[in-house]
N, C-alpha and C positions, 0 to 999 in steps of 0.2 A: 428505479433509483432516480430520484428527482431530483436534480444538481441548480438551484437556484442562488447558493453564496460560496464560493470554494476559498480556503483558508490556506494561502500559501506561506510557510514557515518557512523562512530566512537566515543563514549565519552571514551574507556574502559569501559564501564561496561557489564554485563553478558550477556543485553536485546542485546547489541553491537556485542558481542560472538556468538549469535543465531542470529541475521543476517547477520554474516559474514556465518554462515552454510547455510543459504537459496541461497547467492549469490552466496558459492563453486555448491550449486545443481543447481544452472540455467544455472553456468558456466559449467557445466559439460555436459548439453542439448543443450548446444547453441554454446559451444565452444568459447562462448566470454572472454574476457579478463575482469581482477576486478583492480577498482581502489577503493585502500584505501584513505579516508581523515578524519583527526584527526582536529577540531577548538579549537585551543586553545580561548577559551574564553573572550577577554579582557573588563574590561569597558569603554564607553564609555572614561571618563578624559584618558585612557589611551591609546587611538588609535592615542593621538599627539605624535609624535615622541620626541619632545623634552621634553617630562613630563618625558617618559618613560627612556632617557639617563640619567636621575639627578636620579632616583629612583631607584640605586643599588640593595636593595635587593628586590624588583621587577625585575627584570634582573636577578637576582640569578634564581630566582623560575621560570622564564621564560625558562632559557637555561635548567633549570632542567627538564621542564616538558616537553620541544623539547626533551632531552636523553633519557626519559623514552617512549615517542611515538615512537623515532625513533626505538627503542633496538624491543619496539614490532610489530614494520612494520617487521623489517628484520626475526624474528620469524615465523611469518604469509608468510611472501616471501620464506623461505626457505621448508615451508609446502607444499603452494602452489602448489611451482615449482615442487615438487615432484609429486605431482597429477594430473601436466602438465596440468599447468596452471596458465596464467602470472600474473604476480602484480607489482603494481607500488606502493607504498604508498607516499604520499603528508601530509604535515604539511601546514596547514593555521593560522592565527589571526585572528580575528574579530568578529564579530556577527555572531556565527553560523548559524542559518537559511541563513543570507545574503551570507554567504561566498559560504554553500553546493550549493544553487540555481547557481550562479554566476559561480562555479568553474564547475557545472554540463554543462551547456552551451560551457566555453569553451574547456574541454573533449570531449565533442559532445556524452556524455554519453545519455546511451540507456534505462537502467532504474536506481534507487535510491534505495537502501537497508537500511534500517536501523532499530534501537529498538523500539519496541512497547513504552519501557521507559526506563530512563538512568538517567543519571548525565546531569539533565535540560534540555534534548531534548522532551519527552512526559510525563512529571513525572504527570502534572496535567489536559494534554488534553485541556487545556484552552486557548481562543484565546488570541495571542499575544505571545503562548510557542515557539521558535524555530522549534519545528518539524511542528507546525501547518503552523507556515509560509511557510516552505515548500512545506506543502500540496497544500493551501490557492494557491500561486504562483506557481508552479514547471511546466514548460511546458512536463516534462515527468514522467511515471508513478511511481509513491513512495510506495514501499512495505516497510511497517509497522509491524515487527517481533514478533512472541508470539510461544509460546512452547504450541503446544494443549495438552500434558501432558505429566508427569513425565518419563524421559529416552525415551521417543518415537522420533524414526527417522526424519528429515527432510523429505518431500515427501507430494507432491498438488496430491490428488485420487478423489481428490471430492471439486468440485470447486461450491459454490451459488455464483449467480448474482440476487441483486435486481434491477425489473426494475419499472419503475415508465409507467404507461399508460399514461399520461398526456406531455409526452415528449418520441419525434421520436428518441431520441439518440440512436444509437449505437454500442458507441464505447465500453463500459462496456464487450458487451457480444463476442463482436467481438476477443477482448483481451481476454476472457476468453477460448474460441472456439482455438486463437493460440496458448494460453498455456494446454488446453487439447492435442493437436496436439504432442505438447511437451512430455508432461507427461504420455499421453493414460488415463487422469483425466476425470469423468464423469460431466457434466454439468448442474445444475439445476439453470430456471430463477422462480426467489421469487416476487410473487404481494403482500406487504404488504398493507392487505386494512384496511384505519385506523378506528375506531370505534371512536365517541366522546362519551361523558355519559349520554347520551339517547339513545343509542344503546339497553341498553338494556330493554329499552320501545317497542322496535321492535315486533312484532313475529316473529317467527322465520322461518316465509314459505318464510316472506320479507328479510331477511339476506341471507335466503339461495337463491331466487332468485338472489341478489345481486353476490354472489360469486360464482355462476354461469356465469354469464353475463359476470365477470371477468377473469375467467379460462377463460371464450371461447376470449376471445379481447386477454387474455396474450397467448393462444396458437397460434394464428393468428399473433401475432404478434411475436415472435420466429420464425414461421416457413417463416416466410417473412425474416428475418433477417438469418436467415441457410441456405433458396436457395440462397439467394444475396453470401452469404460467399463463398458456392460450387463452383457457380457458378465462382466466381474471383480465388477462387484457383482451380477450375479442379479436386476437388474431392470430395466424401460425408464427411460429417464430421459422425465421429465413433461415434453408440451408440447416437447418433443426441443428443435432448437438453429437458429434462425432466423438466414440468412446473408443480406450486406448488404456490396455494394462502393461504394466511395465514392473521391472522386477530389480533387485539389488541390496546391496547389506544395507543404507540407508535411502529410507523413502525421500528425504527432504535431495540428497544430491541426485537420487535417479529421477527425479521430476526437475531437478533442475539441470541434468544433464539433455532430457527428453525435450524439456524447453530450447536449448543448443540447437541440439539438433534438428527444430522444426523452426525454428526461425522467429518462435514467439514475441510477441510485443508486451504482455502484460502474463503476469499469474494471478490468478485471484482465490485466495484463502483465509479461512476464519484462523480468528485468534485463540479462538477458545472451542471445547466442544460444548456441545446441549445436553450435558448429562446433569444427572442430581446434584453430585460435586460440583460441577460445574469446572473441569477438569483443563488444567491451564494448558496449552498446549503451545504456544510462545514462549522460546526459553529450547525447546526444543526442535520439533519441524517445524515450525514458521519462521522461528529465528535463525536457524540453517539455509532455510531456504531461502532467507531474505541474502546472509551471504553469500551465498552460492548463488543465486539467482543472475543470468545473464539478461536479465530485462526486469525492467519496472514488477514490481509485488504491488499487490492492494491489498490489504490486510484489513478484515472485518468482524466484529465480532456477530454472533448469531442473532 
């Protein structure tokens, strides 16, 4: 993962703040440059030019909330620059999700930062919100900002990847292997196996067969995925890739309850799967897991 321009998405609010922290840490790893962009919002009636020139004190509030974006780029630049490290910041209009994607493109940006939640970007996780769109579309990886708790530092030590057995993807862990690289972060891939409510008509020699079976397919297939990796970069990957099956009625809360309880900093998972369909899978575990998630998500497509 080659982080040379990071694209951090802004509403002002705090969740915005805390991603702007994640983006000074990757810039600070990567030595890439951050580009701020602030959307201002508009409604639809008001993306005609001509409604909006007759509609003065819309135009008031408009120039006003450009002064107040701009006053807080130049704060944020002057921060920056001190910590050497560049910034541009960008004012948009329109439909935020459409604008970030669109503007991501032509930046040639490398990944997307932004709030877990804000001022109408993730406030309800709900398809159709701005940030989802993003996810949903974005051809590069969108980090989704959360504070794993009170006063604690920015900093990925401890990276889970869920993988799904049922699909050869991987780009999930691949990304997660480059940013351990980054960080010296330890790696673990999560087999969430799901239980229906006959599970526990089971006995329990048959479960544990099962999860058995599972660890050995998820370590088999990790380790197929870390030689292929060495092998393209020319070296071992540190502390290699620790595998971990876990079970419950949904896979997106027992991976994010797994995460809890190991003290994770980041989850890293595709948006989509690599099938023919090409089978949307945000909307469902990705997007649970993004709410549920007690730490930062990166969410990538394949």
């Amino acid at each position: 993962m080659d982080i040379k321009r990071i694209l951090w998405a802004t509403d002002g609010s705090g969740e915005a703040d805390l991603a702007l922290e994640y983006a000074k840490y990757l810039a600070k790893l990567s030595g890439a440059e951050i580009i701020g962009v602030h959307v201002i919002p508009l409604p639809v009636q008001l993306l005609f030019e001509s409604l909006r020139e007759e509609d003065k004190e819309f135009r008031e509030w408009e120039l006003k909330a450009e002064r107040r974006v701009s006053d807080g780029f130049v704060e944020v630049r002057n921060k920056l620059l001190h910590a050497g490290i560049k910034f541009d910041g960008v004012i948009l209009k329109g439909i935020p999700g459409d604008k970030i994607r669109e503007f991501s493109r032509l930046r040639k940006a490398d990944i997307i930062v932004m709030g877990k939640q804000g001022h109408g970007l993730i406030e309800s996780l709900m398809i159709g919100s701005e940030t989802v769109k993003v996810l949903k579309s974005s051809h590069i990886p969108v980090l989704a900002a959360k504070n794993s708790g009170p006063g604690k530092e920015v900093e990925i030590s401890n990276i889970v990847v869920p993988i799904d057995l049922a699909d050869e993807n991987e780009t999930a862990l691949n990304c997660a292997l480059d940013l351990a690289g980054m960080t010296g972060a330890g790696v673990t891939a999560v087999y969430a196996l799901r239980l229906d409510m006959y599970a526990q008509d089971l006995p329990a020699s048959a479960l544990d067969i099962v999860i058995k079976q599972s660890a050995k397919e998820l370590r088999e297939r990790t380790d197929q995925i870390m030689t292929r990796y060495e092998s393209s970069h020319g070296s071992p990957v540190k502390g290699g890739i620790k595998t971990e099956v876990i079970h419950g009625l949904s896979p997106a809360i027992s991976v994010a309850n797994y995460a809890a309880r190991n003290n994770a900093d980041l989850i890293v998972i595709n948006t989509h799967a690599r099938t023919g369909l090409k089978r949307l899978v945000l909307g469902s575990v990705t997007e649970r897991m993004i709410q549920e998630s007690p730490c930062s998500v990166l969410s990538l497509r394949p």
